[in-house]
C-alpha positions in Angstrom: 14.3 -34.7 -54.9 15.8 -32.8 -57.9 17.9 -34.6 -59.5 22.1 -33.0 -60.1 21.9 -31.7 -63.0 18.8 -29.4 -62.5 21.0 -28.1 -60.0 23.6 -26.5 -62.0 24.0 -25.1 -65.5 26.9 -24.8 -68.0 27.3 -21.6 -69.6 30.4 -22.6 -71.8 33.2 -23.4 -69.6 31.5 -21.6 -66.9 29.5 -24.1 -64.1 26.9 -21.9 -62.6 25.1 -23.0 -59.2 20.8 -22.6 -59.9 19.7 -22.8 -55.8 21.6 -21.2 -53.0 23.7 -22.5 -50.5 23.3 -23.1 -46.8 25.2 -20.2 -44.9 25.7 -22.6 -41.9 26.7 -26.3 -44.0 28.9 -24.8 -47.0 28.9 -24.8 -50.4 28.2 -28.8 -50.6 24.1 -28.4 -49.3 21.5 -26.3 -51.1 18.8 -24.8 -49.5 15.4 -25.4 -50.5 13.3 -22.6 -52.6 9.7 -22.6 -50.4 7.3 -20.1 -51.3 8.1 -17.7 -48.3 11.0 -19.0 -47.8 14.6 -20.7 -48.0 15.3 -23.7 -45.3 18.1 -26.0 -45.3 17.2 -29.6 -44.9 20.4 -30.8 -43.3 20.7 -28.1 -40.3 17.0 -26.6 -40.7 18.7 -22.8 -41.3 15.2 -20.6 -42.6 16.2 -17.6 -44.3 12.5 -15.6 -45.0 11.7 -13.6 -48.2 10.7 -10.3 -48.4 
């Protein structure tokens, strides 16, 4: 499990998000960065790469 500050990164005064976001859950779940693809752990969205 990363831990909350590999999450994000400050760029000044500027908080930048690192992983995406769940399209279904909201801005509060990130998804997880698989090899082939993006899945969310809390609704089990799977968004495939190209």
């Amino acid at each position: 499990m990363a831990k909350k500050w590999e999450l994000y990164k400050l760029d000044g005064d500027k908080l930048e998000r690192l992983k995406r976001s769940c399209p279904r859950c909201g801005e509060g779940t990130f998804m997880a960065d698989h090899k082939d693809r993006y899945s969310c752990g809390a609704c089990g969205y799977t968004e495939w790469k190209k």
